[in-house]
C-alpha positions as CSV (number, residue, x, y, z in Angstrom):
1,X,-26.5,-5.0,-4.6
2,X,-24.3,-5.9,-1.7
3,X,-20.5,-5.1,-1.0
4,X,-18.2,-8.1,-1.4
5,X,-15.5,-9.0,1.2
6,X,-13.6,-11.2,-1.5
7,X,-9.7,-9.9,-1.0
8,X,-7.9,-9.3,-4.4
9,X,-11.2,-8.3,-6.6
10,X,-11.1,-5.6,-8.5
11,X,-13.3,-2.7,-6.7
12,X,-16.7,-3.0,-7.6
13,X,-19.0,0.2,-7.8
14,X,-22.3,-0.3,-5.7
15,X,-22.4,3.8,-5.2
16,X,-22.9,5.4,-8.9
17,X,-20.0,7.7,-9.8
18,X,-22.2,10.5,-9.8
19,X,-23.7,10.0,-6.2
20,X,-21.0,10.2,-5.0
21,X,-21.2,10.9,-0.8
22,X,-20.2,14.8,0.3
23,X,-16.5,15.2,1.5
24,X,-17.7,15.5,5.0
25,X,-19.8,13.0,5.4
26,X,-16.6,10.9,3.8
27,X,-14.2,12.1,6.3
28,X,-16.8,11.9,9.2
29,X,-16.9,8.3,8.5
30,X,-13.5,7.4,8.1
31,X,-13.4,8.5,12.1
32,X,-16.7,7.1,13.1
33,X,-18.8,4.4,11.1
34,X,-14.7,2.8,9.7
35,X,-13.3,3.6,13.3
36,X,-12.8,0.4,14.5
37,X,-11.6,-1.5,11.1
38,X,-9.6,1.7,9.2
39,X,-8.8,4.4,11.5
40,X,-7.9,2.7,14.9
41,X,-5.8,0.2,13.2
42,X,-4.3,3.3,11.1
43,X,-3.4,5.0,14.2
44,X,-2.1,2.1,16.1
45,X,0.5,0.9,13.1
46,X,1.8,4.4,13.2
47,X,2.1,4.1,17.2
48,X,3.1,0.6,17.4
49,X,6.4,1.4,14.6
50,X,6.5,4.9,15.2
51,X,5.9,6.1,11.5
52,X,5.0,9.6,12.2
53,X,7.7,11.3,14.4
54,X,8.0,15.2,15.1
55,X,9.0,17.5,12.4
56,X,8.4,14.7,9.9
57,X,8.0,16.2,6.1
58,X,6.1,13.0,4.7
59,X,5.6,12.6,1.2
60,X,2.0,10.9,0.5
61,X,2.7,8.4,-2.7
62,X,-1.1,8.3,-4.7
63,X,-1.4,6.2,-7.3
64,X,-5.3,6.9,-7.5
65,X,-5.9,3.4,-6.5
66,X,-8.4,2.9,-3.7
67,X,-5.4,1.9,-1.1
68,X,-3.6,5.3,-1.9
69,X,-6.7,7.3,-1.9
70,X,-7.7,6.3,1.4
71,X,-4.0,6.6,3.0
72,X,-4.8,10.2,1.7
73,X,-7.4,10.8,3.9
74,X,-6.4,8.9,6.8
75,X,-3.4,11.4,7.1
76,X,-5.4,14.6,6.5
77,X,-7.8,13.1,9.8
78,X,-4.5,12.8,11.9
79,X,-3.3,16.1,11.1
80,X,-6.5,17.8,11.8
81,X,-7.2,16.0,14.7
82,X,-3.8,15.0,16.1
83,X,-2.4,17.3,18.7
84,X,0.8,15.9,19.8
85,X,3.0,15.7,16.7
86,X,4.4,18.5,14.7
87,X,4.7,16.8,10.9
88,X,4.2,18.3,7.4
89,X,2.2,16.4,4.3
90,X,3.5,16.8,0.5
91,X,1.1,14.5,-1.8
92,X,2.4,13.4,-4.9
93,X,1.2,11.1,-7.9
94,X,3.2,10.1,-10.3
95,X,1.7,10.0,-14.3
96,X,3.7,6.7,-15.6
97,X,1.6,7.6,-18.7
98,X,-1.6,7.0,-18.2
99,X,-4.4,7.4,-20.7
100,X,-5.8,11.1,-20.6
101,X,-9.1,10.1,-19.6
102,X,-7.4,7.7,-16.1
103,X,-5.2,10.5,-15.6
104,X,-8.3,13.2,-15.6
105,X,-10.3,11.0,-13.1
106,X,-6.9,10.7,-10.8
107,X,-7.5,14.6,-10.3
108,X,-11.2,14.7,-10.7
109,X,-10.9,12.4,-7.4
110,X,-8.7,14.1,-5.3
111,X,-10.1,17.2,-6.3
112,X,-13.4,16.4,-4.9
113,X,-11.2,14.5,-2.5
114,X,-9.5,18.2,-1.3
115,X,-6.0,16.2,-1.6
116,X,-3.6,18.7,-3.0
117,X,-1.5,16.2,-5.3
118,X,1.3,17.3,-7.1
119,X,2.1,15.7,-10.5
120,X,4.6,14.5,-12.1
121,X,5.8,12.5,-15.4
122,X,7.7,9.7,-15.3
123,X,6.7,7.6,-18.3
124,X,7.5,4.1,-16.8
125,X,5.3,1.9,-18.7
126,X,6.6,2.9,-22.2
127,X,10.0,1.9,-20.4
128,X,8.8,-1.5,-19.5
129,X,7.1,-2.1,-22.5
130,X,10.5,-1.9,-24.0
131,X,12.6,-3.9,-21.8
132,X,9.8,-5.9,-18.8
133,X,7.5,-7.4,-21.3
134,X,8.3,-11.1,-19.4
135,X,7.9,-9.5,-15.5
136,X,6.7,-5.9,-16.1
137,X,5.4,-5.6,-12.7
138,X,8.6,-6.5,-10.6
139,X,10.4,-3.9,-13.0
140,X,7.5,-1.3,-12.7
141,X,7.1,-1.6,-8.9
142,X,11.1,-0.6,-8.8
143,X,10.8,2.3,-10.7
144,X,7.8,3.5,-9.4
145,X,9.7,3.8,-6.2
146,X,12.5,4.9,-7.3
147,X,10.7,7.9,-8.8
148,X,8.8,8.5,-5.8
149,X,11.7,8.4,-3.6
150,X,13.8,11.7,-5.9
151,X,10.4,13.8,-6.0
152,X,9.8,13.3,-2.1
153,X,13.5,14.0,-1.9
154,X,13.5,17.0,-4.4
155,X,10.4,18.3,-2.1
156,X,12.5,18.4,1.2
157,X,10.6,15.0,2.4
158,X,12.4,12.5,4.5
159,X,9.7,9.9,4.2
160,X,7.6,8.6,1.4
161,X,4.3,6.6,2.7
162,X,2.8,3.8,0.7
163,X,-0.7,2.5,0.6
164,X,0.8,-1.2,1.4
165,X,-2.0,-3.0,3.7
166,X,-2.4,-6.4,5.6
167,X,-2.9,-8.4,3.0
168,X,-0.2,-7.0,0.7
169,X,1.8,-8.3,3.9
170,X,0.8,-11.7,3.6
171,X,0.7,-12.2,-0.2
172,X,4.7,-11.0,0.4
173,X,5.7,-13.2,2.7
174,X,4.0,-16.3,0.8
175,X,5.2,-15.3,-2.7
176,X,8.8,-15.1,-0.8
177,X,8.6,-18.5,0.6
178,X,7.2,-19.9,-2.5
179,X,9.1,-18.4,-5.3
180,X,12.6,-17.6,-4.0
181,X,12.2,-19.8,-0.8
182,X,13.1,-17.4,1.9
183,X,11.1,-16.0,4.7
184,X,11.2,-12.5,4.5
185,X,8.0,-10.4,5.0
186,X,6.6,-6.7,4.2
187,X,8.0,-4.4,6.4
188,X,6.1,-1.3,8.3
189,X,8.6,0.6,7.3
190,X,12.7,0.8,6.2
191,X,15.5,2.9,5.6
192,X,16.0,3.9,1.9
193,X,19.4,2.5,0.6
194,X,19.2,4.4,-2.3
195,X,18.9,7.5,-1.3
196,X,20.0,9.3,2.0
197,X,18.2,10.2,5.4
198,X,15.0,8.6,3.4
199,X,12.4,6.0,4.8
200,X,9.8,4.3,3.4
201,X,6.6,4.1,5.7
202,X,3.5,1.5,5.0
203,X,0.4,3.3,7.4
204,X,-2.0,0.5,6.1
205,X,-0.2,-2.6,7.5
206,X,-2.9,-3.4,10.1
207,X,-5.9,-2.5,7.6
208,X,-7.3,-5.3,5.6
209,X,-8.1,-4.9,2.0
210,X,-12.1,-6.0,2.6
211,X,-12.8,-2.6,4.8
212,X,-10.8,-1.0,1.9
213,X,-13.0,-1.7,-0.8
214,X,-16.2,-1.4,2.1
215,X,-15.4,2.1,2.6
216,X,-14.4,3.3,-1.3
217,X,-17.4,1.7,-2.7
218,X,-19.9,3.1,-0.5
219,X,-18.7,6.4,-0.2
220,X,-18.7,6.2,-4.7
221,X,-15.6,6.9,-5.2
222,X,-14.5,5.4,-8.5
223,X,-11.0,4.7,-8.2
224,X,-8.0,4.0,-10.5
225,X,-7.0,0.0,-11.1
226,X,-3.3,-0.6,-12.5
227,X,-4.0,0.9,-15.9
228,X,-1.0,-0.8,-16.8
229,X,-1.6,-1.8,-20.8
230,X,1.6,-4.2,-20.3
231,X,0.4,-6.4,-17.1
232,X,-3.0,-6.2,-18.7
233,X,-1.7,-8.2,-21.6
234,X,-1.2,-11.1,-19.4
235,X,-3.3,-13.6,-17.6
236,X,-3.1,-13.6,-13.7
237,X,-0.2,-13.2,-11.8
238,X,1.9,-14.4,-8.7
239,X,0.1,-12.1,-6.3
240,X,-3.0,-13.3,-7.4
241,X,-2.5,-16.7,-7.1
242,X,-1.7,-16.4,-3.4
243,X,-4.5,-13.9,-2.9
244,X,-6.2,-17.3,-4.0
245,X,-4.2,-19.6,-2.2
246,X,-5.0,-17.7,0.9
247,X,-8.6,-17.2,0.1
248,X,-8.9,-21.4,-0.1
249,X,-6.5,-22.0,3.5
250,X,-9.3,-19.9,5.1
251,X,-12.6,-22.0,4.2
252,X,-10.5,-24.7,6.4
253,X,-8.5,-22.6,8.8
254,X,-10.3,-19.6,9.3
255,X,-7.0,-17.2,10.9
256,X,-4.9,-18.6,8.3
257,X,-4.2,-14.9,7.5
258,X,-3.5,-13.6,10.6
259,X,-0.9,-16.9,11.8
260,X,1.0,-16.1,8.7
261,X,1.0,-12.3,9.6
262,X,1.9,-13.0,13.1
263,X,4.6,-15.5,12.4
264,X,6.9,-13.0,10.8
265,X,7.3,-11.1,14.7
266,X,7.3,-14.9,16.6
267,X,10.0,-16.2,14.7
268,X,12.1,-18.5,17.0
269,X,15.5,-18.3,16.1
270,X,16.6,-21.2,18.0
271,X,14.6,-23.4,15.7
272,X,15.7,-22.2,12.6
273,X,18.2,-23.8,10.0
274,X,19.6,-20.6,8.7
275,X,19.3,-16.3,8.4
276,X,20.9,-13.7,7.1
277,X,21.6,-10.6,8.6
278,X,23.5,-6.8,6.9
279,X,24.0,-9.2,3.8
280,X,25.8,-11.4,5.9
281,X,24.4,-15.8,6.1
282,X,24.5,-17.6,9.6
283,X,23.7,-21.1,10.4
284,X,22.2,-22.6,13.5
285,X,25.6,-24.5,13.4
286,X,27.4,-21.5,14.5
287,X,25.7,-21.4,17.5
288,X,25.0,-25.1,18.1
């Protein structure tokens, strides 16, 4: 049974649960089989937006998902072998009341894992089951965050890493320009405006969901999907649709992905009807 490189699928086992790879030979091939597709472009995101500074306290946000599980690890590799910068790791997961069994698996996982994970109730879908039924994503993506934001602040953390990759990215920017017709992407990583002397950091932005779902599934690791009983009451969704879209643009125009990625840093301003900048809207006019 072969791997599939399908974006947006859910993760398919090919390794069974219970051959699951050692932890060494895991980590020894996040550094040297997944080098070139996970941890070189790992490393260079943090380099190119300097996400990792010295005497960072960075709160690792796991969901139990494959994305957040591999973040993990990634981190753990760069503070064992990173020799330059001084930073602390806290890893947290948040239980937005999961079933007992999905919530046991989360810590069967990162116990065999080695991630220390603290956790913590929230009980975020019984909320949006009350009052999100219509968009319980949108509304369960803020309070996520917003949860994850007060326990990395309530550890002494000053940023909070999500397992956001490329084509998160890309799905972003389209559903932006499609559904509230701006262009406004995914960014590496932002300043909190919630809550004080907090950022938000997104490690993943250079690694493409494929080599996620490469590495999990051959290493058997048998990760968490939503587990959301709300969203799984309906059909689809916006993200998928692009993650379709995008998967269609490609059979015709191959880099379709990576022009829409790159157009969010080569945006020519002089060329451009309107932006808005600190909450405040300019038009070319003003500068025509």
């Amino acid at each position: 049974m072969k791997d599939k490189d399908i974006a947006g699928e859910s993760c398919e086992i090919l390794v069974p649960f219970h051959e699951r790879k050692p932890l060494e030979e895991i980590e020894r091939e996040i550094i040297k089989k997944y080098r070139k597709v996970l941890w070189s472009k790992f490393t260079k995101a943090i380099k190119d937006y300097q996400l990792v500074e010295e005497g960072d306290k960075i709160a690792v946000a796991i969901s139990g998902g494959k994305d957040s599980m591999l973040m993990a690890k990634l981190f753990q590799e760069l503070k064992k072998h990173n020799g330059q910068i001084n930073f602390e790791l806290e890893f947290i997961a948040m239980d937005p009341g999961y079933h007992p069994d999905i919530k046991n698996l989360l810590i069967e996982n990162c116990e065999y894992l080695k991630i220390p994970i603290k956790i913590f109730e929230s009980g975020i879908f019984k909320v949006v089951n009350e009052i999100a039924r219509d968009y319980p994503c949108f509304m369960c993506a803020k309070m996520r965050r917003g949860a994850l934001y007060s326990k990395a602040k309530e550890l002494g953390c000053n940023k909070l890493a999500l397992g956001h990759h490329f084509n998160d990215v890309i799905e972003t920017t389209l559903l932006n320009l499609f559904y509230t017709g701006n262009f406004k992407t995914m960014l590496p990583k932002l300043k909190s405006s919630n809550f004080s002397d907090m950022e938000l950091i997104r490690p993943l932005y250079y690694i493409e969901e494929k080599n996620i779902q490469r590495f999990i599934q051959n290493s058997g690791i048998w990760p968490l999907n939503c587990a959301c009983m709300v969203a799984a009451k309906k059909i689809g969704s916006k993200r998928q649709e692009m993650k379709k879209l995008i998967e269609e643009l490609k059979k015709t125009i191959p880099n379709a992905d990576k022009s829409i990625f790159h157009s969010a840093k080569n945006v020519n301003m002089n060329a451009i009807l309107g932006w808005q900048k600190n909450n405040k809207k300019y038009s070319y006019l003003d500068f025509y």
